[in-house]
DRENDREN-269342 format. One record per residue: x, y, z of N, C-alpha, C in turn. Coordinates in pm, 1 decimal. Layout:
<nodes>
<node <X, Y, Z>, <X, Y, Z>, <X, Y, Z>>
...
</nodes>
This chain:
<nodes>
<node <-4529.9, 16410.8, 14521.0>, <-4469.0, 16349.7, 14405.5>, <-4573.4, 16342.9, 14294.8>>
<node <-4536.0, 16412.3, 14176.1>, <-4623.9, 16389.5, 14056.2>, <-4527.1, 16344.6, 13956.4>>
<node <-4606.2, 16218.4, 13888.8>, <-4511.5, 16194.9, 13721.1>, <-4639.3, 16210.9, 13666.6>>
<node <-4607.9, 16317.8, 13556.0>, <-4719.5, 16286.2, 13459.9>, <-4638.4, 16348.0, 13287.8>>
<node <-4760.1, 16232.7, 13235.3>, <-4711.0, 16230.2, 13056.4>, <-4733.2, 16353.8, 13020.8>>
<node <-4633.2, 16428.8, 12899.4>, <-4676.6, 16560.2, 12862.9>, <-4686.4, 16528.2, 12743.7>>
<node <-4739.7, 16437.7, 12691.9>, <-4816.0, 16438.0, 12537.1>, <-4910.5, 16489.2, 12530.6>>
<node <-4987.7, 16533.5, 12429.3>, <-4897.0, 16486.3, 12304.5>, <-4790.0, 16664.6, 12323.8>>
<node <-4823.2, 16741.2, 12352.6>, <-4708.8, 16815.9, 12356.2>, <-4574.5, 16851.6, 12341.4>>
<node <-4547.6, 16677.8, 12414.3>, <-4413.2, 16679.0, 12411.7>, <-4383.1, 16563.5, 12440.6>>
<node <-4282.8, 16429.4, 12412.3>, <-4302.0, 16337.9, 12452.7>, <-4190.4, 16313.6, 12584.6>>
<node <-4226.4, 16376.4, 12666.5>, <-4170.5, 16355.8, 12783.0>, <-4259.2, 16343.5, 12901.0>>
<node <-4188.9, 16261.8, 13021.7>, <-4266.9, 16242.1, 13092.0>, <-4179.3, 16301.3, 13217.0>>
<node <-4251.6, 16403.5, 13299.4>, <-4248.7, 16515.1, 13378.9>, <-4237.9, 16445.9, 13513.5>>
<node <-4130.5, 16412.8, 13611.1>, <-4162.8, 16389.3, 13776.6>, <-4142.8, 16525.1, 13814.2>>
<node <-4203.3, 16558.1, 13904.2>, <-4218.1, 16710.0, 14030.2>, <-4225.9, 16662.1, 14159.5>>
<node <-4143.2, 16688.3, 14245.3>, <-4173.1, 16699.2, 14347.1>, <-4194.6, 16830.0, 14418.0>>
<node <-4287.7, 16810.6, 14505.6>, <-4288.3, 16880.9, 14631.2>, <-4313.7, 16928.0, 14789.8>>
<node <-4225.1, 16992.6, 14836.8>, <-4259.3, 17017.4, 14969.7>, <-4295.2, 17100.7, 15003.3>>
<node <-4392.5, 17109.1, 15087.4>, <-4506.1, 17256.7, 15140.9>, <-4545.7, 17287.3, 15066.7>>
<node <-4603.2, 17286.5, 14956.9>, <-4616.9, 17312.3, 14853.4>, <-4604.7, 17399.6, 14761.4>>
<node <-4443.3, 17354.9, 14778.7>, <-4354.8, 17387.4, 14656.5>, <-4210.0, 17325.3, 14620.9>>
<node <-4222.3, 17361.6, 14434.3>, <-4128.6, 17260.5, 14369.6>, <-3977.4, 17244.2, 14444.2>>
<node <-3949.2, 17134.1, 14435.0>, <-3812.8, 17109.6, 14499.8>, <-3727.9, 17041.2, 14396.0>>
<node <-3795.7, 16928.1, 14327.4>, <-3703.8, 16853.2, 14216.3>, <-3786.0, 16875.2, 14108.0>>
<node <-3761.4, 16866.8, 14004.1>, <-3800.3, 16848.1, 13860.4>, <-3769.4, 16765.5, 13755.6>>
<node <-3787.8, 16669.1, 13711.8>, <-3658.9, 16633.8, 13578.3>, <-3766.6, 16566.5, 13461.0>>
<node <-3751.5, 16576.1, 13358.2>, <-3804.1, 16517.3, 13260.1>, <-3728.8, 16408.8, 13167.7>>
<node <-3814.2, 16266.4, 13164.7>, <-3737.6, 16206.3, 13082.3>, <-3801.2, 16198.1, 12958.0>>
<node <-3699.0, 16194.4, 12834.7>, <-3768.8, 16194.4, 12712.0>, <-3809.9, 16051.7, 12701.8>>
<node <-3943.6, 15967.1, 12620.3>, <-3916.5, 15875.9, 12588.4>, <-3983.7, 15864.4, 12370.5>>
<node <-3887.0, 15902.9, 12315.8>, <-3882.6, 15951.0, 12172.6>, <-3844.9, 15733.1, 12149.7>>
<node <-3814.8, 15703.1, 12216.4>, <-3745.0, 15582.7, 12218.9>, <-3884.2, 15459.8, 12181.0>>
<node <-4010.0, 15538.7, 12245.1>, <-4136.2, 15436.0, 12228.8>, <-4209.8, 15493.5, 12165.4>>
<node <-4195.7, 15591.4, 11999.2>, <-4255.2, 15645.8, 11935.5>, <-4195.7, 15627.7, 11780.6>>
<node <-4261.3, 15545.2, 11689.5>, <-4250.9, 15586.8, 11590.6>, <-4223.1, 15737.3, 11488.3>>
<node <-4168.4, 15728.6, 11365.3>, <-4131.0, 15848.9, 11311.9>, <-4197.6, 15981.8, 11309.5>>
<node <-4365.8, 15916.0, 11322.8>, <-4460.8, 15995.8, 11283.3>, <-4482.9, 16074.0, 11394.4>>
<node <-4406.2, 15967.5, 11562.1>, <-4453.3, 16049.5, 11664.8>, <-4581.9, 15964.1, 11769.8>>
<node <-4600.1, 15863.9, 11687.1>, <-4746.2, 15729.3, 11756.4>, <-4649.4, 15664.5, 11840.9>>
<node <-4709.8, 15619.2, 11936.1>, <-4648.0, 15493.7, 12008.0>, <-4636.7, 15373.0, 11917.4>>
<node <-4538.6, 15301.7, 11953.0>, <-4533.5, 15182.2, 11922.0>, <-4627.3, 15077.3, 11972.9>>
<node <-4610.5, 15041.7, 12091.6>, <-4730.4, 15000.4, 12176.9>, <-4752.8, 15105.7, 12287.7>>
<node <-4908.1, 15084.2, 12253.4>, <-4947.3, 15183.6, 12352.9>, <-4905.1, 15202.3, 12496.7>>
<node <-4934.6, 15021.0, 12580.6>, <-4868.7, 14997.8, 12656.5>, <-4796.5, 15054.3, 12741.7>>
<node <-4678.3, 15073.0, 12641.2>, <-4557.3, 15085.0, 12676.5>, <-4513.7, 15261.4, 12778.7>>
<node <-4604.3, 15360.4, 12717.8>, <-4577.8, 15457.2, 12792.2>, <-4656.6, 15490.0, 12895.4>>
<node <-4757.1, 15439.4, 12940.2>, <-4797.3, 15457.4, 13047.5>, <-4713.7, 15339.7, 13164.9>>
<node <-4693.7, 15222.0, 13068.3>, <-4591.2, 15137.6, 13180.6>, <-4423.2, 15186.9, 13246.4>>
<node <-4416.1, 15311.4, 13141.4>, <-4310.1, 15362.0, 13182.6>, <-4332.3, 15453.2, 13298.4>>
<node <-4435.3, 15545.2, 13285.3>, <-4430.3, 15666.0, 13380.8>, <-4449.1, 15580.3, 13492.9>>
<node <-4551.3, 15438.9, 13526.8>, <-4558.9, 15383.2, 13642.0>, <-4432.6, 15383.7, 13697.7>>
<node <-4346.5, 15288.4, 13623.5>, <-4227.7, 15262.6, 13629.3>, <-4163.8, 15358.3, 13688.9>>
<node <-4118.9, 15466.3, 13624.2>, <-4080.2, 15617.8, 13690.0>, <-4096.9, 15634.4, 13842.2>>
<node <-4240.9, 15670.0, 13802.6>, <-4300.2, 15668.7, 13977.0>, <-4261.0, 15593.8, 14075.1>>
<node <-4296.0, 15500.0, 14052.1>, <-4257.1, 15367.4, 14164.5>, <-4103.9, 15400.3, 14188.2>>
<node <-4016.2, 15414.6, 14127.2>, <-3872.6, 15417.7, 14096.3>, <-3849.5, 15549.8, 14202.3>>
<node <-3875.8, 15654.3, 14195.2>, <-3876.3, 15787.0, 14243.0>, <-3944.8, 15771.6, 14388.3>>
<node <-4024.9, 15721.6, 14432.1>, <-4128.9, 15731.5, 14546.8>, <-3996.3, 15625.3, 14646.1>>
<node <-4013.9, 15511.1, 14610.6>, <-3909.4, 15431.4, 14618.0>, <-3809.5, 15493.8, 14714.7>>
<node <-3683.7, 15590.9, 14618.4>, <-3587.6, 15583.1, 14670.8>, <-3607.8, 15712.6, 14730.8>>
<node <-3669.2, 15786.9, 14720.2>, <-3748.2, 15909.8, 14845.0>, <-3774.5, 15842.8, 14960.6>>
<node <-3836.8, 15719.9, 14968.9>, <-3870.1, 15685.2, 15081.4>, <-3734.5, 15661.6, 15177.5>>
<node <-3657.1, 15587.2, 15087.1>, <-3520.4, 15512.3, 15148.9>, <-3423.9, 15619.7, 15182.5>>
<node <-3403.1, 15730.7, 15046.0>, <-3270.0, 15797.8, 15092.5>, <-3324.0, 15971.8, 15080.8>>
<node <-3438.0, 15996.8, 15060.7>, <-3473.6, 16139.4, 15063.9>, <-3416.4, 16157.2, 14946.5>>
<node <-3460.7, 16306.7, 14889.9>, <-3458.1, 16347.7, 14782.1>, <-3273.3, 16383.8, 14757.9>>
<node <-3191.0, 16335.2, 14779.8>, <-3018.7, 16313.7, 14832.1>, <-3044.7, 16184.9, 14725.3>>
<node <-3107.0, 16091.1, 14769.5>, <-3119.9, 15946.4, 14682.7>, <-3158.2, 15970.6, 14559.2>>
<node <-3211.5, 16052.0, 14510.6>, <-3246.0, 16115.0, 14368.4>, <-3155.3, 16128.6, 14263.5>>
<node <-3008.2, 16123.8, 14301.1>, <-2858.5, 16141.2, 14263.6>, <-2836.4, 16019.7, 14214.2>>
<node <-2860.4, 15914.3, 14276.8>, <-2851.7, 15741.1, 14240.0>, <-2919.7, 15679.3, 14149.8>>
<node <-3007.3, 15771.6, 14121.4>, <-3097.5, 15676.7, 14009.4>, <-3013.0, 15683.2, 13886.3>>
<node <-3037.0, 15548.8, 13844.5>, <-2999.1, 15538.6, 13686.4>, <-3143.5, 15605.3, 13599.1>>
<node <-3037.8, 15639.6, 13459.6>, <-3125.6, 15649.9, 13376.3>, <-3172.8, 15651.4, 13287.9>>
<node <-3298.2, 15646.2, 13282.7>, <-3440.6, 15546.5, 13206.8>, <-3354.3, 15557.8, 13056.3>>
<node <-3390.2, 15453.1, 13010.4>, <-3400.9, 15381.5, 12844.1>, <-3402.0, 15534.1, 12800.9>>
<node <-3474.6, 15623.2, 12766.8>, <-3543.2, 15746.5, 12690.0>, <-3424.8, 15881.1, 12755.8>>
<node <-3330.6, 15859.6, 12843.9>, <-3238.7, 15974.6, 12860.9>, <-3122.7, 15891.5, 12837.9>>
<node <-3084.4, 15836.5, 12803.2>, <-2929.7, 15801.5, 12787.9>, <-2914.8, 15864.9, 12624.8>>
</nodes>
C-alpha cells in the first residue's frame, strides 16, 4: 500500500496498491478543495492530514474486507 502526494504536479493524492509486486488498485483523489486560486494550500496542515487520513482509511478496510472492501469506501471531501 502506497498513498503519496503528487504535488506540486498535480494536486492529487495517489493510493497504489500492490501484490507480488504488482499494481492491483489505483485511484487518485483530487484535493483542489485545500488549495487556494493560485494553487497554495490553505493550511498547510491540512494535506498531509489528508493523505494520512487516506491511508489509514484504505489499510483499514484491506485489512477487514480485502481489496472487495475498496468498493465501500466513501468519498473523500476532494472527489465528490
Amino acid at each position: 500500500m502506497q498513498t503519496t502526494d503528487l504535488a506540486p504536479a498535480q494536486a492529487f493524492i495517489r493510493q497504489s496498491i500492490f501484490r507480488d509486486g504488482r499494481l492491483v488498485h489505483r485511484v487518485d483523489h483530487p484535493y483542489e478543495d485545500l488549495l487556494d486560486a493560485k494553487g497554495t494550500a490553505l493550511d498547510p496542515q491540512r494535506v498531509p492530514a489528508r493523505v494520512e487520513s487516506l491511508h489509514r482509511q484504505v489499510v483499514d478496510v484491506t485489512r477487514r474486507a480485502g481489496l472487495e472492501g475498496l468498493a465501500q469506501l466513501p468519498l473523500s471531501e476532494g472527489d465528490r
